[in-house]
C-alpha positions in Angstrom: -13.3 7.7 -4.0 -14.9 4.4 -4.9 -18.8 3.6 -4.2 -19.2 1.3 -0.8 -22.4 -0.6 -0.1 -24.4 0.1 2.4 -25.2 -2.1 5.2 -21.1 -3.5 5.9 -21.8 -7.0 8.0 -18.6 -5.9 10.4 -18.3 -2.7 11.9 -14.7 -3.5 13.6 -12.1 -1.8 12.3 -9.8 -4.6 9.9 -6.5 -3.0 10.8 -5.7 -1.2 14.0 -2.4 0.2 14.5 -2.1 2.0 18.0 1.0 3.9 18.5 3.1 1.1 17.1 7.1 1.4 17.4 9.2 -1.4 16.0 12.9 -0.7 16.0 15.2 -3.2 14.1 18.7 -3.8 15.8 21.9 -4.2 13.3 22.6 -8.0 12.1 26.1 -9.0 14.2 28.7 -8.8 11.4 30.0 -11.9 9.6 32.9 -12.5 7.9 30.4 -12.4 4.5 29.4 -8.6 5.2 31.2 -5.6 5.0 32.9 -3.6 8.2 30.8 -1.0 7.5 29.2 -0.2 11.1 25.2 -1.5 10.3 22.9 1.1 12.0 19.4 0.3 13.7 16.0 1.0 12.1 12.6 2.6 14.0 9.4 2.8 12.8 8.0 5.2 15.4 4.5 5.9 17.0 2.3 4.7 13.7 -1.3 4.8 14.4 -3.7 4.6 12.1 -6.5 2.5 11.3 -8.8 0.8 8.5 -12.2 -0.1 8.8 -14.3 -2.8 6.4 -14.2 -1.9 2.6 -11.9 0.2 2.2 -8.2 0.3 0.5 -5.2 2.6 1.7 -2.6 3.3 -0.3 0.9 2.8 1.1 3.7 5.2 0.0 7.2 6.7 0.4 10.4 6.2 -0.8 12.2 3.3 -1.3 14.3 3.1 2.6 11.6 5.0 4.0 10.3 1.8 6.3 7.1 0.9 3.9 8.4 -2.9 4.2 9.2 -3.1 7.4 5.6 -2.0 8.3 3.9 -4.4 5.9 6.4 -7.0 7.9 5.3 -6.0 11.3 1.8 -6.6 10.5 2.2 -9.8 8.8 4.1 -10.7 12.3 7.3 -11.4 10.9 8.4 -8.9 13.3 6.9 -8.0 17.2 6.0 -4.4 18.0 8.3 -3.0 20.8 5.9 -0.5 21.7 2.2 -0.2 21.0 -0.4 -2.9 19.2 -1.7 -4.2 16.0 -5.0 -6.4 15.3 -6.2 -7.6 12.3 -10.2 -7.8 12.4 -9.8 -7.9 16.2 -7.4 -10.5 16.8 -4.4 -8.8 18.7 -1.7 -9.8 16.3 1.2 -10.9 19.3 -1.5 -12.2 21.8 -3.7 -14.1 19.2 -1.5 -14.6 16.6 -2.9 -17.2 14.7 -6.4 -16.1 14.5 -4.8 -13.0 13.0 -3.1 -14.8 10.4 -5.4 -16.4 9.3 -7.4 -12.8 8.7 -4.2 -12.0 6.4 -3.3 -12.3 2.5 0.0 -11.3 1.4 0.8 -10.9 -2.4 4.2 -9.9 -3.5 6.3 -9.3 -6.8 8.2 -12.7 -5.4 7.1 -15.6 -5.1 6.3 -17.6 -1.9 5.3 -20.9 -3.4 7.9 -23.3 -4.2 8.9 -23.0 -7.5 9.0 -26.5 -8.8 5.4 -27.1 -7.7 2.3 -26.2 -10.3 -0.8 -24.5 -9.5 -2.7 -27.4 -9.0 0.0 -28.5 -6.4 -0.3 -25.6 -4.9 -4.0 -25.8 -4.2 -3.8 -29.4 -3.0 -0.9 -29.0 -1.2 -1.2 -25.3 0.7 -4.8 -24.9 0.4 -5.7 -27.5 3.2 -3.9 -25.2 5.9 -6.0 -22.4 5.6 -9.3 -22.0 7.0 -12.2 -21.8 4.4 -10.0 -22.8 1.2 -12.3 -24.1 -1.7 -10.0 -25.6 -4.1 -13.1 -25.1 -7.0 -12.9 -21.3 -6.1 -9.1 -21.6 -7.2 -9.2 -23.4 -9.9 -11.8 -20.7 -10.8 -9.5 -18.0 -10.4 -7.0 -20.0 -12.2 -9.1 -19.9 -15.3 -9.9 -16.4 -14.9 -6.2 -15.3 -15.3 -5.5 -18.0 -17.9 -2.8 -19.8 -15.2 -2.0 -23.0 -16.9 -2.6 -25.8 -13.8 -0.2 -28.3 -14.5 2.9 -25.9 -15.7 5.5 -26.0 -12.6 5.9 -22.2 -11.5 10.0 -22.0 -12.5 8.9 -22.3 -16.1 6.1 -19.1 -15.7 6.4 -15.7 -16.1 7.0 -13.3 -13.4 3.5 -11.4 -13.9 2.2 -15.4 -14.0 3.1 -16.4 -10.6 2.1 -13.0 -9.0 -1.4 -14.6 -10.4 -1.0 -17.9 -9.4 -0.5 -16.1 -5.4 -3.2 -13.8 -6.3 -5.9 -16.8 -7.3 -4.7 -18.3 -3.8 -5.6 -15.7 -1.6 -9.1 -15.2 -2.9 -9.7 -18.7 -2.7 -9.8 -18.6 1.2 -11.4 -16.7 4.3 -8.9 -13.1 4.6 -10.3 -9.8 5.7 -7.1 -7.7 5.0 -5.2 -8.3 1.8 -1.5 -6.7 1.9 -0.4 -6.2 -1.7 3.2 -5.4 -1.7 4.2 -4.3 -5.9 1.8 -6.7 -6.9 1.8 -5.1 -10.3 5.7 -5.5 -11.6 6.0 -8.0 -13.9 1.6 -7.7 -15.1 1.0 -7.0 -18.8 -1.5 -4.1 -18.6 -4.0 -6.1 -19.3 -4.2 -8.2 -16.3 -2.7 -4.8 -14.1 -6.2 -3.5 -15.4 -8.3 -6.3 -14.6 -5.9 -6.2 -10.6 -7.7 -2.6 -10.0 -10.9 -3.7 -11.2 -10.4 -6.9 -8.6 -9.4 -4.7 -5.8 -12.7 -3.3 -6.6 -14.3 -7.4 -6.2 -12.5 -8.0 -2.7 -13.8 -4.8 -0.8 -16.9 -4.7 -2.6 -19.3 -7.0 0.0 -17.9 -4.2 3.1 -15.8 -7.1 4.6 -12.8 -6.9 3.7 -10.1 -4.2 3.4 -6.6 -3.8 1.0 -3.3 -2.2 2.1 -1.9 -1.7 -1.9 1.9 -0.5 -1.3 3.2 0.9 -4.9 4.8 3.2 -7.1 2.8 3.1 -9.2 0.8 6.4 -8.1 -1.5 6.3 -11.2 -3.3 2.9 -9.4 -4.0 5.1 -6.0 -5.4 7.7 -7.9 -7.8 5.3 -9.2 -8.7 3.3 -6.6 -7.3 4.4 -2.7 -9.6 5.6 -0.3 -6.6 6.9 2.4 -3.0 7.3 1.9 -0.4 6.3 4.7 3.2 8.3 3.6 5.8 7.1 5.2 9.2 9.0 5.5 12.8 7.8 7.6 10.5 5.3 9.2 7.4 7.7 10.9 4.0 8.4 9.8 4.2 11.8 8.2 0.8 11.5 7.5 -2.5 9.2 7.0 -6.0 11.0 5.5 -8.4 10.4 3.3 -7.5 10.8 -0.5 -10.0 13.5 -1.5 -9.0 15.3 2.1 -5.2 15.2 1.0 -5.6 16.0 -2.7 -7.9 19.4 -1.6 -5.5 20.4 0.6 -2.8 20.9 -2.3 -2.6 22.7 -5.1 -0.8 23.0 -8.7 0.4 26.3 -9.6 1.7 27.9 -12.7 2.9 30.9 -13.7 5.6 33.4 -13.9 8.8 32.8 -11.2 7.4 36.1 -9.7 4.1 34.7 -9.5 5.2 31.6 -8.4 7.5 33.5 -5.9 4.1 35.4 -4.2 3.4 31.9 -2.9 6.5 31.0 -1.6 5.5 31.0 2.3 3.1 27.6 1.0 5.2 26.1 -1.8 6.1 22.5 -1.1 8.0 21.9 -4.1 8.8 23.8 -7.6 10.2 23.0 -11.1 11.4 26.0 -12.9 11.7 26.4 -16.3 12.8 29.2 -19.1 9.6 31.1 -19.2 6.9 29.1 -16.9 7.5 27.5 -13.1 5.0 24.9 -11.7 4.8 24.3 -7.8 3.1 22.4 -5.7 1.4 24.7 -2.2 -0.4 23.6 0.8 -2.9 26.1 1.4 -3.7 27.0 4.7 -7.7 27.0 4.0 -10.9 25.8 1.9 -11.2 28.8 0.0 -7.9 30.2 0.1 -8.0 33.8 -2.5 -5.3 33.7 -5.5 -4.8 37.5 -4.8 -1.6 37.1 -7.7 -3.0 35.2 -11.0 -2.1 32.3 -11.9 -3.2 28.6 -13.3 -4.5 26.2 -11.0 -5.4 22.7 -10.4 -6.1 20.0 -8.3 -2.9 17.6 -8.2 -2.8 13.8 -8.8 -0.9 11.6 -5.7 2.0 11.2 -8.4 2.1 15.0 -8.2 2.1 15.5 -4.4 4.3 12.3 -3.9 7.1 14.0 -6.3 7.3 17.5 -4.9 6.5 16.5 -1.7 9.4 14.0 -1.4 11.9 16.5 -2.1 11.1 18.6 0.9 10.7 18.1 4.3 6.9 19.6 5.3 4.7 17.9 7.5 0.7 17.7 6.1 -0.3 17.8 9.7 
């Protein structure tokens, strides 16, 4: 887990999600869809929360409602049960003030594409609160954006900058990063983690980071949310959910002495490898065999393919 200082200015929660259901009714059909009968979509009873500084890693398989939950708390969508706010502000009943406590950065871009980054800046910046235009032109720099080059004629991995040199040029407590790292060189996806790092740093502001890339979690989350067929299966602290797992290898009759806390397995001709959820701390391997402590990718692949609940 990364290093915090001490002394956060803010000891409000960033994020609170209380018991939040949204359920998303199917579209009416239109002659331009198929007559394929479109089923509804519930996120149900997620509650969970964030406090200042921290970064929670968002994961779960594509379908699983990840996107529908980033959605909800940007406000695109209203909570039918339950409530969100965003560093205090209730995000229905106030919603403005919580807006303006968001940034949202996503593979695609949301700037029109035949404006440049200077554009941009003069154009956008004036409607958010706090904006400093020299702070962006800083950040421009800083990723090498050219200013003056419309957005249609940049890279993919150069307009994800061009959002991400926005939203740390004005006054956000909770950055959502949705994939910000498709399209980066790995370079720059480097220099992301170590910006992540920048924004929570001061214990003021917090990151949601939803990816697959599991590698970047490892690195840098502090909880991780896994969502599966639209619930919270589970929410914990990183080095709470990584010592609750295991790696295993060995025989398939060693393998097979653990079956009761197997999550997942791969076997192979001579060796088998599982993933087990141990039921304590200091749980005795009473059968020998190799083990180590797991990496999210690890838990997130064999944990996917089964159906167990963390708890």
């Amino acid at each position: 887990m990364c290093m915090r200082k001490e002394g956060k200015m803010d000891s409000r929660y960033i994020l609170e999600v209380n018991h939040m259901t949204k359920t998303l009714l199917p579209r009416k059909k239109n002659n331009l869809e198929s007559n394929e009968e479109k089923k509804s979509f519930t996120l149900s009873d997620f509650d969970f929360r964030i406090e200042p500084g921290y970064i929670l890693g968002l994961v779960g398989k594509n379908g699983a409602g990840k996107t529908t939950l980033i959605h909800t708390i940007l406000g695109l969508y209203q909570p039918n049960e339950g409530t969100i706010t965003v560093n205090g502000y209730d995000r229905v009943k106030e919603s403005v003030k919580a807006k303006k406590n968001i940034a949202f950065i996503t593979d695609e871009c949301l700037f029109p594409l035949d404006l440049s980054p200077k554009n941009i800046g003069k154009i956008f910046g004036p409607l958010y609160d706090g904006f400093d235009y020299k702070m962006f032109e800083g950040y421009c720099k800083r990723f090498s954006i050219p200013m003056t080059k419309c957005l249609r004629k940049q890279s993919k991995g150069m307009k994800v900058k061009v959002q991400l040199a926005f939203c740390l040029s004005y006054d956000a407590r909770l950055y959502v990063f949705d994939e910000p790292s498709a399209g980066l060189d790995p370079i720059f996806r480097k220099e992301l983690l170590e910006l992540f790092f920048e924004i929570v740093d001061d214990g003021t502001r917090s990151i949601i980071l939803s990816t697959h890339l599991t590698d970047d979690l490892d690195k840098i989350a502090d909880y991780i949310l896994y969502v599966e067929d639209g619930k919270q299966n589970f929410f914990m602290e990183k080095e709470e959910l990584v010592s609750k797992f295991k790696l295993i290898k060995g025989s398939r009759g060693q393998i097979n002495y653990y079956n009761k806390y197997v999550v997942g397995r791969k076997d192979e001709d001579i060796f088998s490898e599982a993933l087990v959820l141990l039921p304590e701390e200091n749980f005795e391997f009473r059968v020998p065999v190799q083990v180590s402590l797991p990496k999210i990718e690890d838990i997130m692949v064999y944990y996917m393919s089964d159906k167990k609940n963390v708890g």
